[in-house]
N, C-alpha and C positions, 0 to 999 in steps of 0.2 A: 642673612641679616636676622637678627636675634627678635628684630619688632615683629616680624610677619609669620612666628611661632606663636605670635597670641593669638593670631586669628584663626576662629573655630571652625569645624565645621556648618556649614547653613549660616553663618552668620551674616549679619548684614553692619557693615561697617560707614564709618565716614573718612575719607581721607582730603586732609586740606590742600595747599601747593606747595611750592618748592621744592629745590633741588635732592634734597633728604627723601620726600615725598614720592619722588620721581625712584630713587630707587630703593626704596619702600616697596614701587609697583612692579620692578623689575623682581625682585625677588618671591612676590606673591607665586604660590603652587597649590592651587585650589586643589584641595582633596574630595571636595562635596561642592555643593553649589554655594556660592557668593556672592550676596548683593552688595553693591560697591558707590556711595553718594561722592558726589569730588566738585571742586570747584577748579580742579586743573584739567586742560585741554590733553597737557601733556598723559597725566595720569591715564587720563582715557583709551588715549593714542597707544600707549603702552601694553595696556590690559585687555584691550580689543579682542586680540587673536584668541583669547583665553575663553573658551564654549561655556564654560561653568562659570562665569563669572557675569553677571547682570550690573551694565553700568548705565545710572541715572548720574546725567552730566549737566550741572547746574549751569541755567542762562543770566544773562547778568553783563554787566560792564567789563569789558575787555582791558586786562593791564597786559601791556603790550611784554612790558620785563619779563613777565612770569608765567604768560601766557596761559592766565587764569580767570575767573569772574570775578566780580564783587557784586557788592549793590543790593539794593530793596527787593531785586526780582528773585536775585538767588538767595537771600534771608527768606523771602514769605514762602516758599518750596519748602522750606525744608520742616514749615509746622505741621507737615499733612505724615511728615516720619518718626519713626525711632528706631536707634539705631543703637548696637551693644558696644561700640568702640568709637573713639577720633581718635583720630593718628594724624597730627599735628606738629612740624616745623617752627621750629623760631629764633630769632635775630638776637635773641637777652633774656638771659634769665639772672634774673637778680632775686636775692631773698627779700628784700623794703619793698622793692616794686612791683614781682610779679614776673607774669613774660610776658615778651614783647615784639611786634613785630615792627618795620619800616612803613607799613603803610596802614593809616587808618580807618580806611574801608575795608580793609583786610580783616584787620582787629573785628571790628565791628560784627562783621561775615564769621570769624570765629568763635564771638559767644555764642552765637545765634547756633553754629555747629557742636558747641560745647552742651547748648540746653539741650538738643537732639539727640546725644547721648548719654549712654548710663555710666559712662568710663573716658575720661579724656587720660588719653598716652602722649608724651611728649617726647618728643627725637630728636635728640642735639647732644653734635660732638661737644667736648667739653671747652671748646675756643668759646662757647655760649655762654660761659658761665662768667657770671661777674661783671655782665656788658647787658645796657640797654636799648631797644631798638625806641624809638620816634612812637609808635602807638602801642597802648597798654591794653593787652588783650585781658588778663585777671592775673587776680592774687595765686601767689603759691597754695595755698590750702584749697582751691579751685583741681587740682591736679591729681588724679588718679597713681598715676605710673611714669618716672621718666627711665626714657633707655641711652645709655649715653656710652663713651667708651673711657676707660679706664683711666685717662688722663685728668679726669678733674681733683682737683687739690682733697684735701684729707680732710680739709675747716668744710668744703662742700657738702663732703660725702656724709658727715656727721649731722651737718648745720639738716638735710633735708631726709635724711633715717627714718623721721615717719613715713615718708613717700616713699613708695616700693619702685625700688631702684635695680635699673639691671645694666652692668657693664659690659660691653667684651672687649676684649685684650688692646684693640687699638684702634682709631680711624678710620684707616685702610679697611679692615677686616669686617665693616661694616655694622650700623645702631641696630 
């Protein structure tokens, strides 16, 4: 996966949830040590076995779907960090609106991840493009970096050219 080439050595990152998210963490191969902030159980579960990889797993409200947190407990955690990357899933990205996920607790737990970092990465195959999800996490000029695969349209690829954008060859072959 092309995402998990960003991260540095010693770095301390944030990864949000979903399924993107999940094998985001499948692909991580810590060369150095890795602090790792997450709101997903799953993520955790994943990363576990990995000796160099230091995982602070946020408390908070239980979303059964995604088997994630939300909520005021895991937003106020996260003022006490900083961290050099989010690596971030989502439901829509549209250029008017921003991106977005389904769930508005979510969103919310995202900005809150977005301030904590000095670089928000976005990971979405390109089915994402041109679709809205139900809560508005932030505007496209909010966005560091998106990694997507090769399939999105030409009017996209141009429309978001100041965002440093990285493709690989197809869905399958992984963000």
């Amino acid at each position: 996966m092309k995402a998990a080439s960003l991260i540095a050595p010693k770095d301390s990152i944030l990864i949000a949830s979903g399924t993107t998210m999940h094998a985001l963490a499948r692909s991580i191969v810590p060369v150095d040590e890795l602090t790792v902030i997450t709101a997903s159980m799953e993520v955790s579960n994943i990363l576990a076995s990995e000796k160099n990889i230091y995982i602070i797993q946020l408390g908070g409200i239980l979303r059964h779907s995604s088997l994630s947190v939300v909520g005021k407990y895991a937003e106020n955690i996260l003022a006490d960090f900083s961290c050099s990357k989010l690596f971030i899933g989502v439901d829509g990205i549209d250029l008017d609106f921003g991106i977005t996920t389904t769930n508005m607790m979510e969103a919310s737990l995202n900005r809150v991840m977005m301030q904590t970092a000095q670089k928000t990465i976005v990971l979405a195959d390109s089915s994402k493009f041109g679709r809205r999800g139900f809560g508005r996490i932030c505007s496209m000029e909010r966005i560091d970096c998106i990694v997507t695969d090769d399939g999105i349209s030409e009017q996209y690829r141009r429309l978001i050219e100041d965002c440093l954008l990285y493709t690989s060859p197809s869905p399958r072959d992984g963000l």
